[in-house]
Short mmCIF file of the C-alpha atoms (twelve columns), coordinates in Angstrom:
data_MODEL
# 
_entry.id   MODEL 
# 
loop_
_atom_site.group_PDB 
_atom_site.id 
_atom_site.type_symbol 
_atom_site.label_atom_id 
_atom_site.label_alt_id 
_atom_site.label_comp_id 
_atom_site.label_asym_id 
_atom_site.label_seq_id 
_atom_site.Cartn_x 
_atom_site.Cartn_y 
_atom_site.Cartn_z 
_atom_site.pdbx_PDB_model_num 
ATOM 1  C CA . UNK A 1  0.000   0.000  0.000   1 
ATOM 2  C CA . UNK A 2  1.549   3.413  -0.843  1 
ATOM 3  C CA . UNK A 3  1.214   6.148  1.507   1 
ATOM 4  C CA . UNK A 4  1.498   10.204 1.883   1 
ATOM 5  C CA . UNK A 5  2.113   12.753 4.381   1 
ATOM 6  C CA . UNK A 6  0.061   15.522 4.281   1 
ATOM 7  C CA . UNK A 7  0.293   16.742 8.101   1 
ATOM 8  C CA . UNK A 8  1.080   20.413 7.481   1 
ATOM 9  C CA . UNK A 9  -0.529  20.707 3.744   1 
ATOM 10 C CA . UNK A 10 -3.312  23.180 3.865   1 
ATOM 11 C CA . UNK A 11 -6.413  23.014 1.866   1 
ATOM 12 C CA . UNK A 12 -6.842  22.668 -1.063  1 
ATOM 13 C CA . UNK A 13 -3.725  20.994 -1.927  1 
ATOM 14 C CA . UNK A 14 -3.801  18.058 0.275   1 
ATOM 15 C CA . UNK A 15 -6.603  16.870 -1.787  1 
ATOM 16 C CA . UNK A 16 -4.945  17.869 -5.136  1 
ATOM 17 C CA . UNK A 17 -1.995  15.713 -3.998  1 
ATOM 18 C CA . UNK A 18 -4.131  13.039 -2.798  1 
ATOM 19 C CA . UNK A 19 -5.694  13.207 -5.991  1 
ATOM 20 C CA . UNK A 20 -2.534  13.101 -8.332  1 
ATOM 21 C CA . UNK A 21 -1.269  10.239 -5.921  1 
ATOM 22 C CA . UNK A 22 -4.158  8.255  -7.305  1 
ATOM 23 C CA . UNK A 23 -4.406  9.133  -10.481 1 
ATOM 24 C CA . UNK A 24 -0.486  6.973  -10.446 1 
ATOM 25 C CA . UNK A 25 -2.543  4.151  -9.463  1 
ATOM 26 C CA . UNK A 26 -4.261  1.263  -10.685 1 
ATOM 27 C CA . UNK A 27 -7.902  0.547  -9.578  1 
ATOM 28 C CA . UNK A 28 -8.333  -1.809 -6.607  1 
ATOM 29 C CA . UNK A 29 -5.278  -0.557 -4.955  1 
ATOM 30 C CA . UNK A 30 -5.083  1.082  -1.607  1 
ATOM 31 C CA . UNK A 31 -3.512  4.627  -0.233  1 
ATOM 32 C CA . UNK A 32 -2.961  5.428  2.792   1 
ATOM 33 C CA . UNK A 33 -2.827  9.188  3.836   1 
ATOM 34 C CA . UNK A 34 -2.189  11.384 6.431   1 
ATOM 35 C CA . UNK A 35 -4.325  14.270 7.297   1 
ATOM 36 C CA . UNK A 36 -4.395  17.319 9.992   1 
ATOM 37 C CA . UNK A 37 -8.085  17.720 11.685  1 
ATOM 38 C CA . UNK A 38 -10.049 20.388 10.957  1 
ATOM 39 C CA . UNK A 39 -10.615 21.016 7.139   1 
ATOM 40 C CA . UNK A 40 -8.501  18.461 5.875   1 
ATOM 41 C CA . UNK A 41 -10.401 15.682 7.802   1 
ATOM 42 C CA . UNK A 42 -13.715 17.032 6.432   1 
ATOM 43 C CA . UNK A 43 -12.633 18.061 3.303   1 
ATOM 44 C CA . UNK A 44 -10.615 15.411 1.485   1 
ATOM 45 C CA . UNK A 45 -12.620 12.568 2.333   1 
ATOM 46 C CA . UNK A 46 -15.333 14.041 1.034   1 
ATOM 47 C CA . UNK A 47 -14.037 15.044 -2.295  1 
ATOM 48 C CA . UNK A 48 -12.676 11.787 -2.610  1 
ATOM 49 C CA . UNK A 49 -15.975 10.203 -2.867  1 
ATOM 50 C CA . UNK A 50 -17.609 13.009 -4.683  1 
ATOM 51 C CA . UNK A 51 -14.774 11.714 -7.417  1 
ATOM 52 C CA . UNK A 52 -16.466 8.009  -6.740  1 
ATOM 53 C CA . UNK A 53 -13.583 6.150  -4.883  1 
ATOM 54 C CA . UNK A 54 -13.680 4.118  -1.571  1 
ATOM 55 C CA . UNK A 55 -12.958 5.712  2.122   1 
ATOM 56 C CA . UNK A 56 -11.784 2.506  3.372   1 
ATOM 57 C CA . UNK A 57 -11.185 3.835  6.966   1 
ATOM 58 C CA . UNK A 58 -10.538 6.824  8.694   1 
ATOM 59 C CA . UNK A 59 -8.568  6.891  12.045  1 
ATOM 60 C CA . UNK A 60 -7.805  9.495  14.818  1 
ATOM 61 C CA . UNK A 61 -3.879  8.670  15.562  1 
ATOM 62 C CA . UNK A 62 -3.265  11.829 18.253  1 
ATOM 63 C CA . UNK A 63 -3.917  15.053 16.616  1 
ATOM 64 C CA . UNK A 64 -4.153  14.447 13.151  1 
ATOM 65 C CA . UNK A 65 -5.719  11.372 11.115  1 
ATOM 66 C CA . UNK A 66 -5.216  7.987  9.224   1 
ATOM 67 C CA . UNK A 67 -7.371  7.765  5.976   1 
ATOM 68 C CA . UNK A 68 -7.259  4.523  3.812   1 
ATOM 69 C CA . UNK A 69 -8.804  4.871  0.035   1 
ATOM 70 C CA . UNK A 70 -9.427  2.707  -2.416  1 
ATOM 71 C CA . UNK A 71 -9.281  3.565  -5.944  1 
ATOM 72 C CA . UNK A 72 -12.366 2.880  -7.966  1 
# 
């Protein structure tokens, strides 16, 4: 599974990296990322799915957050 750090990326680029991160991917296959709370949390899952992939999880870890997506 590949993973990114996005602890520190503000809005809206975590999602445009998240997004370029899966484009590089093929479908079925899993990334994991990592996300500040606040508008991150809220925002990048959700535009994830508006694009039509899979929030496989989503973890507190501390302060910030553990998302797992599937690309669809």
């Amino acid at each position: 599974m590949l993973s990114i750090n996005l602890l520190g990326v503000k809005c809206p680029f975590n999602y445009v990296k998240t997004k370029l991160k899966l484009e590089t991917m093929e479908r079925g296959h899993r990334l994991e990322v990592l996300l500040d709370d606040g508008e991150p949390i809220k925002n990048v899952p959700r535009s994830i799915q508006n694009d039509g992939h899979k929030l496989v999880s989503q973890d507190k870890i501390n302060d910030h957050y553990k998302i797992i997506i599937e690309k669809v």
